[in-house]
C-alpha positions in Angstrom: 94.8 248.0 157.8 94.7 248.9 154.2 98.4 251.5 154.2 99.3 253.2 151.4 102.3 255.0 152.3 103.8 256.1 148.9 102.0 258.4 146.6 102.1 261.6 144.4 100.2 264.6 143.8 100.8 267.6 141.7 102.8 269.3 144.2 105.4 266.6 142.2 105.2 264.8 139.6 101.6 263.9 140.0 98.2 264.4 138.1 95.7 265.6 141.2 96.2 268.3 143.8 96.9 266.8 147.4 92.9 266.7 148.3 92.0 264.7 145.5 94.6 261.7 145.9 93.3 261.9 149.5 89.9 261.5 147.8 91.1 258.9 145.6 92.9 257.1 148.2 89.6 256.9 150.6 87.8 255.7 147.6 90.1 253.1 147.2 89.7 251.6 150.7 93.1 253.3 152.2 92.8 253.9 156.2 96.8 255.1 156.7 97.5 257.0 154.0 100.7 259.2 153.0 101.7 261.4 150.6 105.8 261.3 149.3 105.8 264.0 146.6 109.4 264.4 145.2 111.8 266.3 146.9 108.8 268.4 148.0 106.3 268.7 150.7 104.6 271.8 149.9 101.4 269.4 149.9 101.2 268.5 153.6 98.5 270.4 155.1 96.0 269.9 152.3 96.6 266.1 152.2 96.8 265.6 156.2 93.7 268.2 156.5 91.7 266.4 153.7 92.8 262.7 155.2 91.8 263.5 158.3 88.1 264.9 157.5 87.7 261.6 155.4 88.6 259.7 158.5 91.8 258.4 157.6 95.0 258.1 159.8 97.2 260.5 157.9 101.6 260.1 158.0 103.2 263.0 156.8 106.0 261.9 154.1 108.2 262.9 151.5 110.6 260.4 148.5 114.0 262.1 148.4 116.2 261.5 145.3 119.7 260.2 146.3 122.8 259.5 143.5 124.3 255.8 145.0 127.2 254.5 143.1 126.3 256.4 140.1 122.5 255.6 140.1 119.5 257.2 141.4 117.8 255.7 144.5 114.8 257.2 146.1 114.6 257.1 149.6 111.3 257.6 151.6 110.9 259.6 154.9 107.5 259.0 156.6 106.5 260.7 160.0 108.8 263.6 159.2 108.1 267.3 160.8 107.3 269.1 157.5 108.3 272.3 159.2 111.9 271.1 160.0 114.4 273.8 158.8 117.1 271.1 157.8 114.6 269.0 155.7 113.1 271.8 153.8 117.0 273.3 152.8 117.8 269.9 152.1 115.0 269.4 149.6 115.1 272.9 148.1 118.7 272.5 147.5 117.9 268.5 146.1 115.8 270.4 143.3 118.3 272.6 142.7 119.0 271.8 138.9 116.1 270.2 137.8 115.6 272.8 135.0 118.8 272.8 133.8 118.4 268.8 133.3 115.0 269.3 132.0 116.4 271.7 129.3 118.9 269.2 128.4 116.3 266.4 128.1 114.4 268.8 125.9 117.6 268.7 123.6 118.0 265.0 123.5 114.8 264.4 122.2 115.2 267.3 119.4 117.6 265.7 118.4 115.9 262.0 117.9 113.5 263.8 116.1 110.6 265.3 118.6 110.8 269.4 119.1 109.3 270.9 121.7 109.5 268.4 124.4 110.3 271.1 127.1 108.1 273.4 126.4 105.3 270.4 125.8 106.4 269.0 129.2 105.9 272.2 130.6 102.5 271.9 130.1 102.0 269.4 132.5 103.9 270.9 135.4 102.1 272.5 138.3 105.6 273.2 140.1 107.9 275.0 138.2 110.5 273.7 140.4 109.7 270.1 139.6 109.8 269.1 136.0 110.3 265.7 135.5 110.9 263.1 133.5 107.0 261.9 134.0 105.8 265.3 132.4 107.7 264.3 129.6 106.3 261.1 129.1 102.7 262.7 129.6 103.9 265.1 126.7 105.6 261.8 124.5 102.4 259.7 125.3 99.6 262.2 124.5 101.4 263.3 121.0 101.5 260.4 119.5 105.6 259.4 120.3 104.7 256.7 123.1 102.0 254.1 124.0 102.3 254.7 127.4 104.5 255.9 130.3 106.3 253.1 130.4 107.0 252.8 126.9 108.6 256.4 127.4 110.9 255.4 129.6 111.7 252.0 128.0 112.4 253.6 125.2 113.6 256.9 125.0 114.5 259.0 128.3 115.5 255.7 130.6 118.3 254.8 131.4 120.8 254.2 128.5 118.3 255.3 125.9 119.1 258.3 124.2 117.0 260.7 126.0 118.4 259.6 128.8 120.3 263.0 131.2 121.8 261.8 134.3 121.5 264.2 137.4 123.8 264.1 140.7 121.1 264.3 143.6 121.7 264.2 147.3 124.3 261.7 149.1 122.8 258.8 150.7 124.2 260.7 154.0 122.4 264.0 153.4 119.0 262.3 152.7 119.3 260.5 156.1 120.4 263.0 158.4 117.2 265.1 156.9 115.2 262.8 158.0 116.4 262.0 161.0 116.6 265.8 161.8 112.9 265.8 161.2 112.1 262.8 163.0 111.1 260.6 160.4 111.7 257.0 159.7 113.8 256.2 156.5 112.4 253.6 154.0 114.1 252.3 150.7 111.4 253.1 147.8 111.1 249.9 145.5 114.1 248.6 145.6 113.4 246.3 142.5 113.8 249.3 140.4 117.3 249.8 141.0 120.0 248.3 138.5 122.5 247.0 141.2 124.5 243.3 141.3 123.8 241.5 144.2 127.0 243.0 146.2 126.2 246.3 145.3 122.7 245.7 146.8 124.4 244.6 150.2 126.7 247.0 150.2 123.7 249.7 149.7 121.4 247.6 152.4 124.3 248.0 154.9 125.2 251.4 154.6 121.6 252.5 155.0 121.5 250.4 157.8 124.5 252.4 159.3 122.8 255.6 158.7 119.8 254.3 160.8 117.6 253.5 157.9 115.1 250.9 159.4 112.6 249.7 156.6 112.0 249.3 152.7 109.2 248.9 150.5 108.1 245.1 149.2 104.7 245.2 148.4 104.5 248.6 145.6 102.8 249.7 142.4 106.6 249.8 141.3 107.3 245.7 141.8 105.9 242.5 140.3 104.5 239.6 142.5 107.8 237.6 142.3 109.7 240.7 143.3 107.3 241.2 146.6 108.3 237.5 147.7 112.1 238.5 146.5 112.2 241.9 148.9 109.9 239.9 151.4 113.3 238.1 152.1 115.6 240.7 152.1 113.7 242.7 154.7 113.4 239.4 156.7 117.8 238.9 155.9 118.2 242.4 156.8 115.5 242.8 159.8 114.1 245.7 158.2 110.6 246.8 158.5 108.3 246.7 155.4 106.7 248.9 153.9 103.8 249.4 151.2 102.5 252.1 148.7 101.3 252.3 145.1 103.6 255.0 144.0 100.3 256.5 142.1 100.9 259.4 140.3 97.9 259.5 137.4 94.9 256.7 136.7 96.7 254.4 133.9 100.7 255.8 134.4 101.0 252.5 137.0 100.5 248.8 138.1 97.5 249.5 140.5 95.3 252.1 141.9 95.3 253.4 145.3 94.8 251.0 148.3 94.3 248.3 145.6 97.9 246.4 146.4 97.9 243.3 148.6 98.6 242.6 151.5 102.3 241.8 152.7 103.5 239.1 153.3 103.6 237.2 156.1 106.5 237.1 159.0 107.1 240.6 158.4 106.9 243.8 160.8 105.1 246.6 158.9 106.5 249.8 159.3 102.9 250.9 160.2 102.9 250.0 162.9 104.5 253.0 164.3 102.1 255.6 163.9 99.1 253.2 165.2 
């Protein structure tokens, strides 16, 4: 079983429309195949309707942003009912002030020196509700201010860099009871990302646990090899599930392509599993 269950279209901060990461994703060898655009799942149907012509199995899915002790954490919801009215006025009120922080990001980077960074970003956005910090870095990368996405972020709009404008999403609570409301199970995104100490990461493990979160990602575009042996053991400490996606948003902006990750490792219960 070849699952990708974390991936972005332009519905988010993607670079395809919903049908062509489907396509993308078949190319690549996926059979179980979801899409978790940001705060947003406005791309459903097509990617479901598109997955399921190619022959996929198709799990509807979503990546909400969450503030957790003053950092941003990104918690997946896969098998969610997209039509669920408490999910979808949870994520419309999560991307609630997205512009406002965009503006602001705009004005950072005028003042290191690079005008027109919103209006650049812009651009790239297909959503206006959804600028993000990636369609910066596609602005900062193609003019000339960045090597690559990563650089971007390294560099000038990550965290404690200068461009850097912090946003309070939705509680760690909220997020949950969405997706339990829409029957969904709730999955930690690439937990290697996240700037904790180790008690902060317990403390975050168990109160997601409390909140009936079940699984988190260890094999993603978002983690190195030593980090997939490193959450390997925390899901098997923790008894959650694992989970596995490339976080793809554009060819070149990540670690791998579509369906091109390996496979977990072994002792572990994939979070799969459920929808088979």
């Amino acid at each position: 079983m070849n699952a990708d269950l974390h991936c972005h279209s332009n519905v988010s901060d993607g670079f395809f429309p919903p049908a062509q990461v489907a396509q993308r994703a078949h190319a690549g060898g996926v059979t179980l195949w979801s899409l978790t655009d940001h705060d947003e799942i406005g791309g459903q149907a097509q990617a479901r309707e598109t997955a399921e012509a190619l022959g996929m199995c198709y799990v509807s899915g979503v990546e909400i942003s969450v503030t957790w002790a003053e950092r941003t954490v990104h918690v997946v919801g896969l098998g969610i009912e997209p039509g669920c009215a408490a999910l979808l006025e949870g994520l419309r009120a999560t991307r609630d002030g997205r512009t406002a922080r965009a503006e602001s990001i705009g004005k950072a980077l005028e003042a290191m020196g690079i005008p027109g960074a919103y209006e650049g970003a812009l651009r790239y956005v297909s959503n206006p509700d959804l600028v993000s910090r990636t369609h910066f870095a596609r602005f900062l990368v193609d003019n000339g201010y960045a090597k690559s996405a990563a650089d971007v972020f390294d560099r000038l709009i990550g965290e404690g860099n200068p461009g850097f404008v912090p946003h309070r999403w939705a509680a760690l609570a909220d997020a949950m009871s969405w997706i339990k409301a829409a029957g969904g199970v709730a999955v930690i995104a690439h937990p290697g990302r996240y700037r904790y100490t180790p008690l902060q990461f317990d403390a975050l493990f168990a109160e997601f646990i409390d909140l009936g979160g079940l699984a988190i990602e260890v094999v993603t575009g978002s983690h190195t090899p030593d980090q997939y042996r490193e959450y390997a053991n925390v899901a098997r400490r923790f008894g959650f599930e694992a989970s596995r996606g490339s976080d793809f948003h554009a060819p070149g902006e990540g670690r791998v392509e579509l369906g091109a990750l390996p496979p977990l490792p072994a002792g572990l219960k994939p979070v799969w599993e459920r929808w088979l």
